[in-house]
C-alpha positions in Angstrom: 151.2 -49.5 177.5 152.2 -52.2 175.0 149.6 -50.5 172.1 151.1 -46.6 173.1 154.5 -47.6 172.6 154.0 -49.5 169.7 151.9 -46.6 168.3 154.8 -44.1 169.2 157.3 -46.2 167.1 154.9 -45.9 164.6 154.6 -42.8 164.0 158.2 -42.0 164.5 158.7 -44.6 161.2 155.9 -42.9 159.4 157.4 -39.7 159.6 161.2 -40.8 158.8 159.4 -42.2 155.6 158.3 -39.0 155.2 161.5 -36.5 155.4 163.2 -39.6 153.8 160.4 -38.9 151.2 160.6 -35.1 151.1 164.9 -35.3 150.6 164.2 -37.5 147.5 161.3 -35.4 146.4 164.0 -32.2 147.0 166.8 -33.6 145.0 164.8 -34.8 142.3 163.2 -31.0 142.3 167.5 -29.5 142.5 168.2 -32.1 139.2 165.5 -31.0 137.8 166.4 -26.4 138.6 169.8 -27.5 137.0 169.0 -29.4 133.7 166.3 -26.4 133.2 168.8 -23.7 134.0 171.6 -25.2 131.6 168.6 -25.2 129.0 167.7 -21.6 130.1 171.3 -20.8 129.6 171.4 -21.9 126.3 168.2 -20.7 124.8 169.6 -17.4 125.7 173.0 -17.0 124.3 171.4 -19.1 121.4 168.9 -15.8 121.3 171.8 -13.5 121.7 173.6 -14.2 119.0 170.4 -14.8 116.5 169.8 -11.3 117.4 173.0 -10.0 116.8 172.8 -12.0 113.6 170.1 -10.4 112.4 170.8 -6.6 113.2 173.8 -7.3 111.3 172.1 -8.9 108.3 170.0 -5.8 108.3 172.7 -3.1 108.4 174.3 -4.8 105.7 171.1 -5.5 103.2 169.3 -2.8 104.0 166.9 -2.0 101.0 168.0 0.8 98.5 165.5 3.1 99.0 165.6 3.3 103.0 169.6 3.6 102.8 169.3 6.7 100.6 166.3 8.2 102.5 168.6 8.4 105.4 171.5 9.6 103.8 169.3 12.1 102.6 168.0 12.3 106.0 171.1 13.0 107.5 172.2 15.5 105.2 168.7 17.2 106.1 169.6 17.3 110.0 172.8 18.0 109.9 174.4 14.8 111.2 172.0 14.5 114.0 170.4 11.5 112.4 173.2 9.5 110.7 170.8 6.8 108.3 167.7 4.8 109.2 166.8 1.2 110.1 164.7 -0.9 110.0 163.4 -2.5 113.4 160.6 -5.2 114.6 158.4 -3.9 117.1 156.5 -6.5 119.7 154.2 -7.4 117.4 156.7 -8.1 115.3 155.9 -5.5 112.2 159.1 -3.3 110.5 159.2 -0.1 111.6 161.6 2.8 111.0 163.7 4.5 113.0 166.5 7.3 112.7 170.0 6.2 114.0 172.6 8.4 115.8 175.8 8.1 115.6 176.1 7.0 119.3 174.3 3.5 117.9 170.9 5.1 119.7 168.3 4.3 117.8 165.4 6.7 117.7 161.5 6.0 116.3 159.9 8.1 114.4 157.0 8.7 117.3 160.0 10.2 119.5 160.8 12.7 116.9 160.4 16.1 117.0 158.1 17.7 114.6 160.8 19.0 112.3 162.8 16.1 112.3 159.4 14.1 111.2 159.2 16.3 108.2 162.7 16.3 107.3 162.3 12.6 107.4 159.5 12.6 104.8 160.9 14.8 103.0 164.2 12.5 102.8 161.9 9.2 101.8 159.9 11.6 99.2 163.2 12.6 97.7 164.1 8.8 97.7 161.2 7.6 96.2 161.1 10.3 93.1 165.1 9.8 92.8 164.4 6.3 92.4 161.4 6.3 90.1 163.3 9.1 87.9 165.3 6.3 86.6 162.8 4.5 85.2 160.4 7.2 83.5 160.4 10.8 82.5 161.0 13.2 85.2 158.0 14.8 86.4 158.0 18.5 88.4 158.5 18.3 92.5 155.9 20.3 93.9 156.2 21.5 97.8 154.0 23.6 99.7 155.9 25.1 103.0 158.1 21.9 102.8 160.2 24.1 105.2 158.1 25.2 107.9 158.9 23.6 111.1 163.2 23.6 110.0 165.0 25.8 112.1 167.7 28.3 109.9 170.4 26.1 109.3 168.4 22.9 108.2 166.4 25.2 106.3 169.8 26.0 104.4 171.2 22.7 104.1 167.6 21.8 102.7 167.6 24.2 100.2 171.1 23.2 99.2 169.7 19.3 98.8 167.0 20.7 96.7 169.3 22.5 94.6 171.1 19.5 93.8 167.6 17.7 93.0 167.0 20.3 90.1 169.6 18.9 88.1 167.0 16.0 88.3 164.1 17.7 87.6 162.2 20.5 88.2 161.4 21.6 91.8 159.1 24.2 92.9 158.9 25.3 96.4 155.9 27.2 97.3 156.0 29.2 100.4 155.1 32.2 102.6 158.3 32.3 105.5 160.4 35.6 103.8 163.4 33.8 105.6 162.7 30.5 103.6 162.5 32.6 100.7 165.7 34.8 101.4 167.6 31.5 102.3 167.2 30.3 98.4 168.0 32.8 97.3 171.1 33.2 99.0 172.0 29.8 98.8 170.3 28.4 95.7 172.0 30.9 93.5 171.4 32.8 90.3 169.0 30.0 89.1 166.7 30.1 92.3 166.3 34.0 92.0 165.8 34.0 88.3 161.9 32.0 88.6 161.9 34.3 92.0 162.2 37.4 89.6 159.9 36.4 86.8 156.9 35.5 89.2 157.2 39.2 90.7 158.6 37.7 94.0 161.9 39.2 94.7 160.4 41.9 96.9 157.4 40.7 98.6 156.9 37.2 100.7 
């Protein structure tokens, strides 16, 4: 009886060690949730404001060449796309996109078709606009530039284009009558002139 009782008490120490173990091991563990979460905490506004940082760095030195494509760009949607950016994707490479004016930013894989070719169009323009000041201007050549632009970017297109022949020649091939009747009723007595002397002004 002596041995049972003493082995009762024993076990009844043993396992007050234990819990007595298991509180220290849990606040130990609660020290530990709180000096991580305060590091969490500021990791992430740390992150926050690097990011914000950096979008801002980018809006404001943004190179040449993209912030005139996407004036350009703009112009050639009609204020549906007000510029372009420049973003990282997760593996970290530039990529473009188009901005709205809502801050949305959109990339170029979530375009439409139209709005894909209005955006090359607008870095093509860009890039010959830029190199025009550095050498002698050189004919712009475009084969159904205008294909997938509904009417009134097909205007406003032609209207951009108008202005780029002060620059240098442009020649817009196509075989759309309406692309062809919207020159020439935008792009003015110049535009139906080279209509008239390649034998043009009444077929496609």
């Amino acid at each position: 009886e002596r041995i049972g009782s003493l082995t009762k008490e024993l076990e009844q120490l043993r396992g007050t060690a234990g819990a007595a173990d298991a509180v220290e091991l849990a606040q130990g563990l609660l020290a530990h949730i709180r000096e991580a979460g305060e590091r969490y905490l500021h990791l992430r506004l740390a992150y926050l404001f690097l990011h914000r940082q950096i979008e801002l760095y980018r809006a404001e030195n943004q190179g040449p060449l993209v912030r005139r494509a996407g004036e350009i760009f703009g112009r050639l949607t009609r204020g549906s796309f007000i510029g372009l950016g420049i973003e990282f994707n997760e593996e970290d490479r530039a990529v473009l996109v188009g901005s709205r004016a809502s801050g949305r930013t959109v990339s170029v894989e979530r375009m439409s078709d139209g709005a894909r070719d209005q955006l090359y169009l607008a870095l093509r323009l860009a890039c010959i606009e830029q190199a025009l000041g550095r050498s002698e201007p050189l004919p712009l050549i475009l084969d159904d530039a205008l294909v997938n632009f509904d009417d009134p970017r097909a205007e406003v297109t032609v209207l951009v284009l108008a202005e780029f022949a002060a620059k240098c020649q442009v020649l817009l091939f196509t075989h759309h009558v309406h692309v062809r009747d919207t020159a020439m009723r935008v792009g003015g007595s110049q535009v139906h002139a080279a209509l008239s002397a390649m034998g043009l002004e009444r077929g496609p």
